[in-house]
DRENMAR-184860 format. One line per 4 residues: number of its first residue (from 1); for each residue x, z, y of N, C-alpha, C, O. Coordinates in steps of 0.1 Angstrom, whole numbers. Layout:
N
NUM = X Z Y X Z Y X Z Y X Z Y | ... .
END
This chain:
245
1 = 8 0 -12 0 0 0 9 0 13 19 7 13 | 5 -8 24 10 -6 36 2 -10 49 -10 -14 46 | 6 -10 59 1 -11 70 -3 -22 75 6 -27 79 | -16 -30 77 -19 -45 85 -6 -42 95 2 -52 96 .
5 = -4 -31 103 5 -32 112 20 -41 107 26 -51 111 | 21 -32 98 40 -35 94 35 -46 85 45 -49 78 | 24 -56 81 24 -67 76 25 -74 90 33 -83 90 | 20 -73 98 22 -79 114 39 -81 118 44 -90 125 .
9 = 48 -68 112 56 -68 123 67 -81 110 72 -92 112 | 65 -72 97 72 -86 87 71 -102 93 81 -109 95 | 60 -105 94 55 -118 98 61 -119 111 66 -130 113 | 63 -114 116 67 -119 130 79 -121 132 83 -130 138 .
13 = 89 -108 124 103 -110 123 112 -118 112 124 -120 111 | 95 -125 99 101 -137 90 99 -152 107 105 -162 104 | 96 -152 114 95 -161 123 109 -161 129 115 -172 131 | 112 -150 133 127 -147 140 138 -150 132 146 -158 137 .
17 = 140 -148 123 149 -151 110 145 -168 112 155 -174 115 | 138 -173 111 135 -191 111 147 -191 118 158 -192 114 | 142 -188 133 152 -195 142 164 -193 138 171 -202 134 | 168 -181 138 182 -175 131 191 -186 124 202 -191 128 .
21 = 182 -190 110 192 -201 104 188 -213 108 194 -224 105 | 178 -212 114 179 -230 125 189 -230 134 193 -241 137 | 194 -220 140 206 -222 148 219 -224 140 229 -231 142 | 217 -218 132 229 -217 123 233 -234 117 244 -240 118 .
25 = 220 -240 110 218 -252 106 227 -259 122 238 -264 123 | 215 -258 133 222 -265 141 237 -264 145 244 -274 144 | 241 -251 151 255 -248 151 266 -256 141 274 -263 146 | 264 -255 132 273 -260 122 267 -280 120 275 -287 114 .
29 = 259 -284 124 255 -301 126 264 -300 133 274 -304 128 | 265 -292 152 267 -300 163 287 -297 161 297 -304 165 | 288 -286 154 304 -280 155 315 -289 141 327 -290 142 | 306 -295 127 307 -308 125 311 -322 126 318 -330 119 .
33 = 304 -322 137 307 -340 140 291 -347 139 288 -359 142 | 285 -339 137 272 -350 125 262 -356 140 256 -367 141 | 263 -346 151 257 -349 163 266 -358 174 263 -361 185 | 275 -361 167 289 -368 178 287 -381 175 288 -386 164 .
37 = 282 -388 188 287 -405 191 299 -404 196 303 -400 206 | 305 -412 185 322 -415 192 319 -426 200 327 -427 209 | 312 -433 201 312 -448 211 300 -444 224 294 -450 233 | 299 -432 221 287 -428 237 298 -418 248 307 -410 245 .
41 = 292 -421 261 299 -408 265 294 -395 271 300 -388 279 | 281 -394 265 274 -380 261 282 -375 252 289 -382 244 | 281 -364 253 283 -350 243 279 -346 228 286 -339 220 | 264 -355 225 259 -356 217 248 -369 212 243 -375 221 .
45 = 246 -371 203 238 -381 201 226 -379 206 221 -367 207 | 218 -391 212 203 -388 217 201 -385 227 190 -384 232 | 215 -383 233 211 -376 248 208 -391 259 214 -401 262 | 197 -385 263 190 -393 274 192 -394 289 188 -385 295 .
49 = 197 -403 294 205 -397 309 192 -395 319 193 -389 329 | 178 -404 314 169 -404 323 161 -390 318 155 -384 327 | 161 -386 306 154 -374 299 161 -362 304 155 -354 311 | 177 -363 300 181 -351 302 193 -353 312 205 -355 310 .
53 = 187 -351 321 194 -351 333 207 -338 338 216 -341 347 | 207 -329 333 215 -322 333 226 -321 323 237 -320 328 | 223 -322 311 236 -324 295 243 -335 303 255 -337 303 | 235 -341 308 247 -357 307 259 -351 318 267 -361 319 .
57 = 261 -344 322 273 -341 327 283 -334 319 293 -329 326 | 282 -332 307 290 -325 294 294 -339 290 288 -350 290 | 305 -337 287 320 -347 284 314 -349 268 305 -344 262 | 325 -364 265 319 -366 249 333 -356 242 342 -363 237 .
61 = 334 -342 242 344 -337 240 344 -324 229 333 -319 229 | 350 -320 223 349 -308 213 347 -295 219 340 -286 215 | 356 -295 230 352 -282 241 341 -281 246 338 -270 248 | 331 -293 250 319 -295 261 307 -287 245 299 -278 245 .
65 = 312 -294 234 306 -292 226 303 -275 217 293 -271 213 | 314 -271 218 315 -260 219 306 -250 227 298 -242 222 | 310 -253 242 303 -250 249 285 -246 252 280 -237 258 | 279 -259 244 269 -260 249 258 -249 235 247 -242 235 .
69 = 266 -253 225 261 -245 213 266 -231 212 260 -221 211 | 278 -232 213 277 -215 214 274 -205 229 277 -193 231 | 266 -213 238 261 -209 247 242 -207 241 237 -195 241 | 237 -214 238 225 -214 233 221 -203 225 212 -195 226 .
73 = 233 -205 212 230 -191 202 234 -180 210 228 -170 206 | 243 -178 222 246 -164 226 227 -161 233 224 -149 235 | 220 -168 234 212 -167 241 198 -163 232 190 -154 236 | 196 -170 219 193 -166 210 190 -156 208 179 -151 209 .
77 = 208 -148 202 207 -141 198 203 -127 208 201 -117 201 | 203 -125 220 199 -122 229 183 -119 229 180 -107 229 | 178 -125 229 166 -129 230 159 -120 213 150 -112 212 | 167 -124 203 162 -113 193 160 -99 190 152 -93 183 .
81 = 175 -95 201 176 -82 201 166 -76 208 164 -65 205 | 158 -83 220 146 -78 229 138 -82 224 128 -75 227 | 137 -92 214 124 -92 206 122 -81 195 112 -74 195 | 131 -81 186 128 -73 174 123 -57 185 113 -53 180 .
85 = 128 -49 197 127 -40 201 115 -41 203 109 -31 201 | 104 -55 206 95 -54 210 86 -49 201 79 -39 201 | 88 -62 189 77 -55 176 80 -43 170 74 -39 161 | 90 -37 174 92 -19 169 82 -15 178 71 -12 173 .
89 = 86 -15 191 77 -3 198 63 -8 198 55 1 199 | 55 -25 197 44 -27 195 37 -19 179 26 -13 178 | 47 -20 169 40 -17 154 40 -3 159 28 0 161 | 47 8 162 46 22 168 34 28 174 28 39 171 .
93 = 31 17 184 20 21 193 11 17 187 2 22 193 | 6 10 179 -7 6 172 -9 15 159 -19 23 158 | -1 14 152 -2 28 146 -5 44 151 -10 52 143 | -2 47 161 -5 58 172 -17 57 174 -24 67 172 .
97 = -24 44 180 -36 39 180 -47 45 171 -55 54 173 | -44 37 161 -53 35 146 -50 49 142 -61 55 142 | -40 56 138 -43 66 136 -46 77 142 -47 88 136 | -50 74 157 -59 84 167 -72 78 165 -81 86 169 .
101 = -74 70 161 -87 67 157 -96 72 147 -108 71 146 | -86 76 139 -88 77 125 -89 97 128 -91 102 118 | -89 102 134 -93 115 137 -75 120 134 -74 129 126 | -70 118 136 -56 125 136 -55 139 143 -66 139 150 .
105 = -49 150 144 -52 160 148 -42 157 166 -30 155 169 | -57 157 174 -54 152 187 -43 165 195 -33 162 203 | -46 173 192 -37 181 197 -20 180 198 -12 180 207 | -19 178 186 -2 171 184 0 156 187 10 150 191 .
109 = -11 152 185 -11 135 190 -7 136 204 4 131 208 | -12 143 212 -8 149 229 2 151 231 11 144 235 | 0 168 228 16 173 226 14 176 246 3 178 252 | 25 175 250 29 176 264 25 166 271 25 168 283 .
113 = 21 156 267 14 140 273 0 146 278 -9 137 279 | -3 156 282 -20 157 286 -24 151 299 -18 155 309 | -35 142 299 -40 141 309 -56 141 310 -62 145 300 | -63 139 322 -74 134 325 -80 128 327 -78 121 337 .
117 = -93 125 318 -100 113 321 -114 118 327 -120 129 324 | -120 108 337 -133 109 339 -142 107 334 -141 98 326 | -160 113 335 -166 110 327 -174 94 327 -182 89 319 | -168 89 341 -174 75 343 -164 65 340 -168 54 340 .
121 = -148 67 336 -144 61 329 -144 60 312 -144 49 307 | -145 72 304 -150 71 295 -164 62 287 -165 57 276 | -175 64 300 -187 59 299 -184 40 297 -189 31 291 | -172 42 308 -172 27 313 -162 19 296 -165 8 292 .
125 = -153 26 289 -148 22 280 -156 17 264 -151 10 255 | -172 24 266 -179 20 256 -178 22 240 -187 20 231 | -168 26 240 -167 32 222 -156 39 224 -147 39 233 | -157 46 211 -145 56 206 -133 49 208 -124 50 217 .
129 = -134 42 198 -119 30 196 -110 25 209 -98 24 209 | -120 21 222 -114 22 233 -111 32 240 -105 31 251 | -114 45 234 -110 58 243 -100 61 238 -91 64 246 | -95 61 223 -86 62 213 -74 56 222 -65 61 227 .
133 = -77 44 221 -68 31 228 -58 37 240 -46 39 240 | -69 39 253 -67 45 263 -56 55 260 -44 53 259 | -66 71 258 -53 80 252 -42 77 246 -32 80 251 | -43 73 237 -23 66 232 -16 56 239 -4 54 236 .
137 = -21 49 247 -15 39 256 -7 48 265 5 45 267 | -14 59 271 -10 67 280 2 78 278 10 83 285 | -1 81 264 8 93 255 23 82 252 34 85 254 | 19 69 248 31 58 243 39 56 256 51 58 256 .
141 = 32 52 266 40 49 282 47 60 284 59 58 287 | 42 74 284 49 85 288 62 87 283 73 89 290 | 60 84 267 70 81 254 85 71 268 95 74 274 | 76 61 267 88 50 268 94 53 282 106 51 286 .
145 = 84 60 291 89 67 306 102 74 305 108 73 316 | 107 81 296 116 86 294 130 83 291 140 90 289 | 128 69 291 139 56 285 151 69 278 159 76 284 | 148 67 265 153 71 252 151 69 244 141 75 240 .
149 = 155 58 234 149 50 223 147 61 212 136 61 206 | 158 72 209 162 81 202 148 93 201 144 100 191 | 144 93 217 135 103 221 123 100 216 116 108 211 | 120 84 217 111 79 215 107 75 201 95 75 198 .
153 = 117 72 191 118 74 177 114 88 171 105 88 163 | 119 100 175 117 109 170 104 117 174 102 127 166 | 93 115 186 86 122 194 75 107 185 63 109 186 | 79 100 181 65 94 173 63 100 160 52 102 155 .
157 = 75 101 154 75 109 140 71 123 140 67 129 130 | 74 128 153 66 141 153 54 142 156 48 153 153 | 47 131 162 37 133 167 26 128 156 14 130 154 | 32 123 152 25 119 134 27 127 124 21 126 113 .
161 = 36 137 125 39 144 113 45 136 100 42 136 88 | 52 130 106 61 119 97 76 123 95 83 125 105 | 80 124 83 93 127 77 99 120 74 102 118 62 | 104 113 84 111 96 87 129 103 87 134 112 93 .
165 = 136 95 77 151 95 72 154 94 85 150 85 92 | 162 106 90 173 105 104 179 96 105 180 89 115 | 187 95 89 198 90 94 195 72 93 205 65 90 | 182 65 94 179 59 94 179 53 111 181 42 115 .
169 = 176 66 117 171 63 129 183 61 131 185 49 132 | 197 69 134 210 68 135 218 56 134 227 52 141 | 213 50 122 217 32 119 217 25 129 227 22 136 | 201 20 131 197 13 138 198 17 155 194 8 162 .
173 = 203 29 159 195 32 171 209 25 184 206 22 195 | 224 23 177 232 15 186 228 -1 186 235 -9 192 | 216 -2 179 217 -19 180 203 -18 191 204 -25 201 | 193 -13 188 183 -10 198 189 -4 211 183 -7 221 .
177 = 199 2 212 201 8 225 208 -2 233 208 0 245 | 214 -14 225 219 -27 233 213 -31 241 218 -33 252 | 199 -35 238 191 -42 244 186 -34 260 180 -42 268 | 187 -25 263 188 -17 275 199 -25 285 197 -26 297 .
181 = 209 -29 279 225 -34 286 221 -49 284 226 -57 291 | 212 -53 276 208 -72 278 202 -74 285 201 -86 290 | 191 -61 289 180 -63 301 185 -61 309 189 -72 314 | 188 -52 313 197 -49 329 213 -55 332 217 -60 342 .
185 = 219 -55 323 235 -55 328 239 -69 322 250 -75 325 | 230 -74 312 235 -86 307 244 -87 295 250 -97 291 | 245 -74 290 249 -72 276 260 -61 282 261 -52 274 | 271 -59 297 274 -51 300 269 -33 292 258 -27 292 .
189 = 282 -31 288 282 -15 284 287 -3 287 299 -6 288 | 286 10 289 293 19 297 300 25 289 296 25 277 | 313 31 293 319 36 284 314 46 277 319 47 266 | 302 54 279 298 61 267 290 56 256 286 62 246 .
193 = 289 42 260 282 39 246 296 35 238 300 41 228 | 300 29 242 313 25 235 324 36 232 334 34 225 | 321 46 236 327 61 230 316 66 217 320 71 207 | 302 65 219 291 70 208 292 57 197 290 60 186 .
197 = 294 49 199 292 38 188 305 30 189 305 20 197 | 316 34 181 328 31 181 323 17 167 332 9 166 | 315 16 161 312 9 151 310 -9 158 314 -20 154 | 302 -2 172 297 -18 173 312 -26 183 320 -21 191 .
201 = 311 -38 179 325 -45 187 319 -51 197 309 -57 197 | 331 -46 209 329 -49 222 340 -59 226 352 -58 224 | 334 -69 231 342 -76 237 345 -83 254 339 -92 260 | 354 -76 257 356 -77 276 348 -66 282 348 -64 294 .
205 = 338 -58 272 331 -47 281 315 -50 278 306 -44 284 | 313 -60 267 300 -66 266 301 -66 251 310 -68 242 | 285 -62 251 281 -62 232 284 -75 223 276 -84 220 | 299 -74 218 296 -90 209 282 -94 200 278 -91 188 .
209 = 276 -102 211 265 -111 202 269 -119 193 266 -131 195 | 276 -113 180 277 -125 166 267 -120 155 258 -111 157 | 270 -126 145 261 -129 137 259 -112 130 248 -107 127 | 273 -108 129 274 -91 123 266 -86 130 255 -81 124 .
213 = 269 -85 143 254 -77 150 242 -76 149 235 -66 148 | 236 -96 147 225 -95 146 222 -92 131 211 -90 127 | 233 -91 123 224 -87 108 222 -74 108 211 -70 104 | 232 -64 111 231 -51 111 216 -48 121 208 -40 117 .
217 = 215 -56 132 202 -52 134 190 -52 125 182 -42 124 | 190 -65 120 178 -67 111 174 -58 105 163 -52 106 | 187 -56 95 188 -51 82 180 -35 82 172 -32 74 | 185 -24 97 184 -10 98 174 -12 110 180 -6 119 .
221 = 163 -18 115 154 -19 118 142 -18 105 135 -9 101 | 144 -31 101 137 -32 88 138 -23 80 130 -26 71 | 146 -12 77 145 1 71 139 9 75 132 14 67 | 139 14 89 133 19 99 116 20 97 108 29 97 .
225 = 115 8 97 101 5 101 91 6 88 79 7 88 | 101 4 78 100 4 64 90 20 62 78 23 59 | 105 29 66 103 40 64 91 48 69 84 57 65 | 93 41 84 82 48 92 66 46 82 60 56 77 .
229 = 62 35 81 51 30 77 47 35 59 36 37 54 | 58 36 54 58 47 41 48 61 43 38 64 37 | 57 69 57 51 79 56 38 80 62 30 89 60 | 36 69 72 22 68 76 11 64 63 0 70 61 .
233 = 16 55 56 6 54 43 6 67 34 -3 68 26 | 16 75 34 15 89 20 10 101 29 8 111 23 | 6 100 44 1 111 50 -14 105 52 -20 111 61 | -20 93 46 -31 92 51 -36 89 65 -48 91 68 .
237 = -27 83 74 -31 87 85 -38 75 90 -41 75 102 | -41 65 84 -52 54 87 -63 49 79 -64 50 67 | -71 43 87 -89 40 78 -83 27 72 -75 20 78 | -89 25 60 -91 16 47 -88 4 53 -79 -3 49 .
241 = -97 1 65 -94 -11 69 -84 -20 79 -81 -31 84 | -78 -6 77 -62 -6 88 -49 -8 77 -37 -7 81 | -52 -9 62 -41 -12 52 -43 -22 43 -53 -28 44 | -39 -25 40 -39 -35 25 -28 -36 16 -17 -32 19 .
245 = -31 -43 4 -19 -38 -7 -4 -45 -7 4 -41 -16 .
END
């Protein structure tokens, strides 16, 4: 048994993986030869000078070529590391959701997150399910207000009563905490991350985006989320129609 959720988040991240070895496929065509006109003097085959108005200023050269592909995948892979963070904290919060819906014991669902609602916005929300909604939207933002992935990992597992493997969270949590330095600084790291996570390689002062990185992300996310969703199915904490086998 598992979660519609964590079948959501699989699907989304077998989508991410596509691209993954579609770059890879491509990388290794264009690094090859297999995309090279030796008798053009584009960069690559196909290139259109009225289409693509910009490539055509890349040389028909091994360096331009270089260039232009392992600029793309740095971008990629970029772009995964903010994705996969997304469907963590989206599978998180819907689960928070559904299982405040499901009558969870609201008091620890809260916790320190209390607020107030009115009784004409309640009125105006129209069912449970949307008040449910409301309340954990507000308890999750609070969560994420605190920019601590760590904080935010462990203050879900508590708030669920979930006995989620630490050292799970510990894995994954230097590859998630990159993505903070891809949004703001551009992959830029401060010395204390690179003093706490002597594991990940830095290069010039910036998170090397290669392939190691992006697997170890996969790999201890997808444990993570694994695990989370385990203990959400053995504590019961969602209605029948929020699981499947």
């Amino acid at each position: 048994m598992r979660s519609k959720a964590y079948h959501a988040f699989t699907q989304k991240l077998s989508y991410f993986d596509d691209d993954l070895e579609l770059m890879d496929v491509l990388h290794k065509a264009v690094t090859s030869g297999d995309l090279t006109d030796q008798g053009s003097q584009y960069v690559l085959k196909h290139v259109d000078p009225a289409a693509h108005t910009h490539i055509v200023r890349r040389k028909n050269s091994v360096g331009s070529r270089k260039i232009i592909i392992n600029h793309i995948r740095s971008t990629l892979y970029s772009s995964y590391v903010k994705d996969i963070y997304e469907e963590l904290t989206h599978y998180l919060r819907t689960v928070l959701t559904q299982a405040s819906s499901n009558g969870f014991n609201s008091g620890r669902l809260i916790g320190e997150h209390s607020f107030k609602m009115d009784a004409k916005t309640v009125l105006e929300l129209g069912s449970w399910d949307q008040v449910c909604q409301m309340v954990t939207e507000s308890v999750f933002q609070s969560l994420e207000a605190e920019k601590s992935t760590l904080k935010l990992l462990e203050k879900m597992a508590a708030k669920l009563a979930l006995n989620v493997d630490h050292q799970l969270i510990s894995t994954a949590l230097p590859y998630l905490e990159a993505r903070h330095f891809l949004v703001h600084t551009d992959g830029k790291v401060t010395q204390d991350y690179i003093n706490t996570y002597p594991q990940i390689q830095i290069k010039d002062g910036y998170v090397a985006l290669n392939l190691s990185f992006i697997d170890g992300l996969r790999s201890s996310v997808k444990a993570l989320v694994a695990d989370y969703d385990k203990e959400v199915i053995n504590g019961n904490l969602l209605k029948a129609e929020d699981t499947q086998p």
